[in-house]
C-alpha positions in Angstrom: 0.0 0.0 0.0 1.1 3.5 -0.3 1.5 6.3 2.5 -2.1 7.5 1.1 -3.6 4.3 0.5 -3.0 3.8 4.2 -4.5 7.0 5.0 -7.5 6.2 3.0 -7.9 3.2 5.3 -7.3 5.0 8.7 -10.3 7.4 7.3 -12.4 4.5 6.6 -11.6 2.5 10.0 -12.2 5.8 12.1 -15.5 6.4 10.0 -16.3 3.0 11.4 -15.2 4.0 15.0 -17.3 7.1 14.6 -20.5 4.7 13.9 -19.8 3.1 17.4 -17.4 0.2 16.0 -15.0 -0.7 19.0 -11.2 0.3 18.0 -9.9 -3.2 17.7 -13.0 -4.7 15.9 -13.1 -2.0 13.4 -9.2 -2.5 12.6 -9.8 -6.4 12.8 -12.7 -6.2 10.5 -10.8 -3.4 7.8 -7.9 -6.4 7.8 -10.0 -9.1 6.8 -11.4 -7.2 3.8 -8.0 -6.2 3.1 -6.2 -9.2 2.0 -3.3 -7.3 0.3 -2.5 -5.4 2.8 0.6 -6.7 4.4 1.9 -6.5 8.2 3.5 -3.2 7.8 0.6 -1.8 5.9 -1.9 -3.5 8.6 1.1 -1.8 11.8 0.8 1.6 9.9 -3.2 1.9 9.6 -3.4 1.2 13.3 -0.6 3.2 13.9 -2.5 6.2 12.2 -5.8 5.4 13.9 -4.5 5.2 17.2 -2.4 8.8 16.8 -6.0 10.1 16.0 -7.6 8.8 18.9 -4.7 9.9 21.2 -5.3 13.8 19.5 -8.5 13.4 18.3 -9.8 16.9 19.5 -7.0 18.3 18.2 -6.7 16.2 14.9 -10.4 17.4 14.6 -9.6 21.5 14.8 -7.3 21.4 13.2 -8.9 19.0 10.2 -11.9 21.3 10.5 -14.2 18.1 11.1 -14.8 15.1 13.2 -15.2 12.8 10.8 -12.5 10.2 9.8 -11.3 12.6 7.1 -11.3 15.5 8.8 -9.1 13.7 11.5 -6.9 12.5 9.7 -6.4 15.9 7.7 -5.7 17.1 11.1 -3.1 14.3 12.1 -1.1 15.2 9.2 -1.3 18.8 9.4 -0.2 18.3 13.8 2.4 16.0 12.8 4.1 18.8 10.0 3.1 16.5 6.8 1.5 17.6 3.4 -1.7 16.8 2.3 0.1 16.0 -1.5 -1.7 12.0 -1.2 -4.9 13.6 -0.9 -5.1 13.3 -4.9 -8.5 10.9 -5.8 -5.6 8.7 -7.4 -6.1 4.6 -6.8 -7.0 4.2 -3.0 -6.1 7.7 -2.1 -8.4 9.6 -0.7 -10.2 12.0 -2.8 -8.6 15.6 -3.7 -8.9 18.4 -1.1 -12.2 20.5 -1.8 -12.1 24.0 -1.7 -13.8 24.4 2.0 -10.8 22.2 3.1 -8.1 24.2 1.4 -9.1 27.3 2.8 -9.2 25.8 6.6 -5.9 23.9 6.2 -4.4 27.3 4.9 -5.5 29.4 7.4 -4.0 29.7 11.0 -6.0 27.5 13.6 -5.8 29.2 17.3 -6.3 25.8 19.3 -7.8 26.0 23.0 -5.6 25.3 25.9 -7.5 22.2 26.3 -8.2 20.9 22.8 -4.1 21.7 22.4 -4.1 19.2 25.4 -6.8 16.8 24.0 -8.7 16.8 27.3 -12.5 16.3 27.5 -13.9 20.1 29.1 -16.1 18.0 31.2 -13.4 16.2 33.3 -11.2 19.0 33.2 -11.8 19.9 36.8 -11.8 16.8 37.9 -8.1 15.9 36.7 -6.7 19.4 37.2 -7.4 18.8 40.9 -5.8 15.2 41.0 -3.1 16.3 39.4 -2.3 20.1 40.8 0.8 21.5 39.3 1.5 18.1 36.6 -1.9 19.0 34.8 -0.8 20.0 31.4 2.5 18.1 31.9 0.7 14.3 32.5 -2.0 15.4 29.7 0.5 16.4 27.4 2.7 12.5 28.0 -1.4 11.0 27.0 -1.3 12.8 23.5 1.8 10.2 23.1 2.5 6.4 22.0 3.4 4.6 25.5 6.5 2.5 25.3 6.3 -1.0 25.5 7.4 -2.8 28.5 8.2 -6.5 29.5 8.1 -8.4 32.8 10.8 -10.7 33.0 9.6 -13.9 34.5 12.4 -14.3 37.6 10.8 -17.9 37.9 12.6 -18.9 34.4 15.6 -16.1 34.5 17.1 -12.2 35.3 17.0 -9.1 33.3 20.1 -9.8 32.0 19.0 -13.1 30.7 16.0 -11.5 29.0 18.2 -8.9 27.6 20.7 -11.3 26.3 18.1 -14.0 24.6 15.8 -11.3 23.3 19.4 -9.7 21.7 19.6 -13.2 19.7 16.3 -12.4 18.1 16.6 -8.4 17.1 14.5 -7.1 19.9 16.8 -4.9 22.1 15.5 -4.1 25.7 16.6 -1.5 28.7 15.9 -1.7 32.1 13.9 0.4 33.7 13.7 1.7 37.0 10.3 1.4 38.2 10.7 -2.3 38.9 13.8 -4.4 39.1 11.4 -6.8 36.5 10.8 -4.3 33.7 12.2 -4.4 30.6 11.8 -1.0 28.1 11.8 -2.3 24.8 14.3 -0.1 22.3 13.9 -1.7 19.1 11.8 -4.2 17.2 9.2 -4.2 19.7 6.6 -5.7 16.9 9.1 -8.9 16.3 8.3 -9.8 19.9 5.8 -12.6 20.1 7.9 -14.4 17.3 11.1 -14.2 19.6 12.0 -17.1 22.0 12.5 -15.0 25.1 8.5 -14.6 24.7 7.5 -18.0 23.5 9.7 -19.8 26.7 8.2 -17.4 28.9 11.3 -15.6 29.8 9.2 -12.4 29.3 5.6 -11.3 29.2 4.5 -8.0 28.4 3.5 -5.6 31.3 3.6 -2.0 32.1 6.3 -0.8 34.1 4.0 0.7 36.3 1.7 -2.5 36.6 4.9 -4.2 37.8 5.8 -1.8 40.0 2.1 -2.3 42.0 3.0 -5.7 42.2 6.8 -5.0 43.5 5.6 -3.3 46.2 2.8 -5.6 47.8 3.7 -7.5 51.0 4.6 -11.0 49.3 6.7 -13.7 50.3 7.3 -17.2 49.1 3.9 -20.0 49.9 1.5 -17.0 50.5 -1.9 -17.3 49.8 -3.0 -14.9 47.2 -6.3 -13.9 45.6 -6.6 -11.8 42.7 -9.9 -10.5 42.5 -10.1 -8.5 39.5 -7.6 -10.9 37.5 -8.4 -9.8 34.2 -5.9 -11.7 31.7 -4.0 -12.3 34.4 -1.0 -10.2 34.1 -1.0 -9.4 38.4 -1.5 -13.1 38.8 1.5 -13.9 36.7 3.8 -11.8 38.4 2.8 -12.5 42.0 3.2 -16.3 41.2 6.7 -15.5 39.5 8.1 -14.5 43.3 6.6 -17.6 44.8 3.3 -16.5 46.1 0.1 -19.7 45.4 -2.5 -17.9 43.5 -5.9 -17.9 43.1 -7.5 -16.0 40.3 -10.8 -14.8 39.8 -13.0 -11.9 37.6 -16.7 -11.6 37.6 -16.2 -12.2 33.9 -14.9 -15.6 33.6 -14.4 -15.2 29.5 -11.6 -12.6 31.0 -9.4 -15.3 32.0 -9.5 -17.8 29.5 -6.0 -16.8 28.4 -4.8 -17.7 32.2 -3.9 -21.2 32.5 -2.3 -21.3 28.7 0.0 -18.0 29.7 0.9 -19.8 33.6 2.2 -23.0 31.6 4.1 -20.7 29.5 5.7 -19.2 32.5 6.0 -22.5 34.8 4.0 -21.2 37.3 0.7 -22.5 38.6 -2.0 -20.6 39.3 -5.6 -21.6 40.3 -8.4 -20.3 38.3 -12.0 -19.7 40.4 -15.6 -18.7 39.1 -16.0 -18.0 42.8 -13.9 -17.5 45.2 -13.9 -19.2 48.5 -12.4 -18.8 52.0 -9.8 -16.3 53.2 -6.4 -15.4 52.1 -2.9 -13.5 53.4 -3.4 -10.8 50.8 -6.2 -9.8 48.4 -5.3 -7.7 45.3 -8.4 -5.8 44.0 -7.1 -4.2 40.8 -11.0 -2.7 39.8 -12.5 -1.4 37.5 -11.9 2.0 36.4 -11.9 5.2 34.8 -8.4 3.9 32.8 -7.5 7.4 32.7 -3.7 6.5 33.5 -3.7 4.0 30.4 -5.2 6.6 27.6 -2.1 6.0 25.4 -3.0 2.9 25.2 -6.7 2.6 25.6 -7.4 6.2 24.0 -11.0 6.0 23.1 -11.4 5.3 26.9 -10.9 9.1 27.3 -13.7 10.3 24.6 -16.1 7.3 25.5 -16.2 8.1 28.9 -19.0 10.6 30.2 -20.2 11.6 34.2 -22.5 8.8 33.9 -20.1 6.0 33.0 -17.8 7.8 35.8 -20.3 7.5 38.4 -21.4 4.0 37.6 -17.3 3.0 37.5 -17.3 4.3 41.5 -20.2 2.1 42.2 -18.7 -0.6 41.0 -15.6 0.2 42.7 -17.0 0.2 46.2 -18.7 -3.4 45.9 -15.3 -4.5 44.1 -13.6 -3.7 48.0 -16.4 -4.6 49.5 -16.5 -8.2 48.3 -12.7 -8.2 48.1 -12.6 -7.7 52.0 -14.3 -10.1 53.1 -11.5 -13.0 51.7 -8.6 -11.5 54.1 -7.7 -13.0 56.8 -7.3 -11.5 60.0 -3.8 -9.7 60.4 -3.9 -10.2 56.2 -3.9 -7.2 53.6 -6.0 -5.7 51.0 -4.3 -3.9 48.2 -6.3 -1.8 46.1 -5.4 -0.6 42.6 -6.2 1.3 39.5 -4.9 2.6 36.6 -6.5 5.5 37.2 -5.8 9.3 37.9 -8.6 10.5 39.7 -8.4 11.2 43.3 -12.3 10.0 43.3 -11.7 6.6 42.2 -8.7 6.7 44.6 -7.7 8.5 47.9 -11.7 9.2 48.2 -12.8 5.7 47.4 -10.2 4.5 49.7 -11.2 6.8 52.7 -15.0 6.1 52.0 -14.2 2.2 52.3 -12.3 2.6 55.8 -15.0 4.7 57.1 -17.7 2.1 56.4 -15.7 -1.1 56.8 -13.4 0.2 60.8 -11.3 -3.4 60.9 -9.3 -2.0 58.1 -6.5 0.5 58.0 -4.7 2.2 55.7 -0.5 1.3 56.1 0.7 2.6 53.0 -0.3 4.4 49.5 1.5 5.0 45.8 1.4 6.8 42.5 3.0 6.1 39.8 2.3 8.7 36.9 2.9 8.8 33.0 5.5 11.0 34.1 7.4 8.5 35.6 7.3 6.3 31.8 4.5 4.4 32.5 0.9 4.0 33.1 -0.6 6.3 35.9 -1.6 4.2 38.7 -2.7 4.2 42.3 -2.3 1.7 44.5 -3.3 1.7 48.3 -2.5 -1.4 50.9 -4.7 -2.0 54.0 -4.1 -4.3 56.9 -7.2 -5.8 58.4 -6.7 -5.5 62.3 
């Protein structure tokens, strides 16, 4: 394909995503019914799609429309590019019309917060979890996020990791958020093909997510119960430092991936429709806003409204409700989010040890996209 075919694609894709097509199922779908497009052509579209979503208010003034055109006139115009493939030759997109000329030569005055590509209504909200890093942390979200990698002490070290994944093209950093993460430098898309990943030397994590996980209470033989398991990421590290496991999410079709991605990594880790008994240490990593993942999960930020918001503290609140009830006495509940809001954090947090008094709070951390990675919170209570 060529650079404006594969603009003519993002167009179509975002069109899709504009419908109310899901990111990943609009790309998915664009792929099948693209047969000749090739992996780098396939990398590139999404590439383009997700730049948009990252910037879309932005791509949007300065496109002159939110429609998948106009966005991506205005990605190209941000990122300094000519709109010379807009020509109406084979799978280009069609020539510029007048209307679009005249916007695209004329000077476009952007709002502080469309420059920022933050929703007006939430705007108060983050400003006052963030305080001075506002612009700063909303700035690092208009961004691609780097791609991390856990490596798996059960199987090896970082410099293990390093070397093997070296034998393979993919060249990988440590980084200081956890003495597990891996940045990866080069050829992170060759990845899944390497050996490092296939043994299970290395799974891919955020820095921050493995930082959450460095800092809980574990020790070797503790009994663990990950309440929110998702894919199982959390589970997978906690079982790499020797801790037993059990797994559970409300949506069991969440952790179908679990038991495949454990053999992978020698570990063993029990997956539970319901969980049952207490444990030494309860991870609730809930539900949230994902306002610390937008570079990866960008649409998060333009499908979320005060509604959604609302109904995600909710849920929050039952999450460590039901949560604390499986620690033991003398145990700990950790409580996470990828999230930036002080609502869905230090006030949830508070509101649970006001309501539920054989709980205290010992200890509470931030990690923010300043820091690299993913914004998260994470808060540990003991239960008295």
């Amino acid at each position: 394909m060529t650079p404006a075919a594969r603009l003519q694609a993002a167009i179509e894709v975002l069109d899709r995503l504009q419908a109310g097509t899901a990111p990943e199922a609009a790309l998915t779908n664009w792929a099948r019914a693209s047969r000749y497009a090739g992996s780098g052509d396939r990398a590139a579209v999404r590439d383009h799609v997700y730049d948009v979503l990252r910037r879309k208010r932005s791509c949007a003034a300065l496109g002159g429309a939110d429609t998948g055109r106009g966005l991506v006139l205005g990605l190209v115009r941000g990122q300094g590019g000519d709109h010379d493939g807009f020509d109406g030759s084979r799978h280009a997109p069609t020539p510029l019309t007048l209307a679009e000329r005249a916007h695209l030569g004329a000077d476009v005055a952007l709002s502080a917060l469309e420059a920022l590509d933050c929703p007006d209504w939430l705007e108060p909200e983050l400003r006052a979890s963030l305080g001075a890093d506002f612009a700063a942390v909303m700035e690092a979200l208009r961004h691609r996020a780097p791609v991390f990698l856990r490596v798996n002490v059960a199987r090896t070290d970082r410099a293990g990791a390093v070397a093997v994944l070296a034998e393979d093209g993919v060249e990988a950093a440590p980084h200081p958020l956890a003495e597990t993460a891996l940045e990866v430098t080069r050829n992170a898309r060759r990845l899944r093909q390497t050996r490092a990943y296939a043994g299970g030397l290395v799974e891919l994590q955020d820095a921050a997510s493995q930082a959450v996980v460095a800092g809980l209470p574990l020790r070797p033989g503790q009994q663990v119960l990950d309440f929110c398991a998702g894919g199982g990421g959390k589970a997978l590290a906690m079982a790499a430092l020797g801790a037993s496991v059990s797994a559970y999410d409300v949506s069991a079709a969440r952790m179908r991936d679990i038991p495949a991605r454990a053999a992978r990594a020698g570990v063993r880790i029990a997956v539970s429709e319901k969980p049952q008994g207490q444990f030494d240490l309860v991870l609730a990593d809930a539900p949230c806003s994902g306002s610390g993942s937008w570079r990866r999960d960008p649409a998060g930020k333009w499908a979320l409204d005060a509604d959604g918001l609302a109904a995600v503290r909710r849920t929050q609140a039952s999450v460590m409700d039901a949560a604390a009830g499986h620690v033991r006495q003398r145990g700990w509940l950790a409580y996470a989010t990828c999230s930036l809001l002080r609502s869905e954090n230090d006030d949830a947090v508070a509101a649970f040890v006001a309501r539920t008094p054989a709980f205290a709070m010992v200890d509470l951390r931030r990690y923010s996209p300043l820091d690299g990675a993913d914004g998260f919170f994470v808060a540990l209570l003991r239960r008295e």
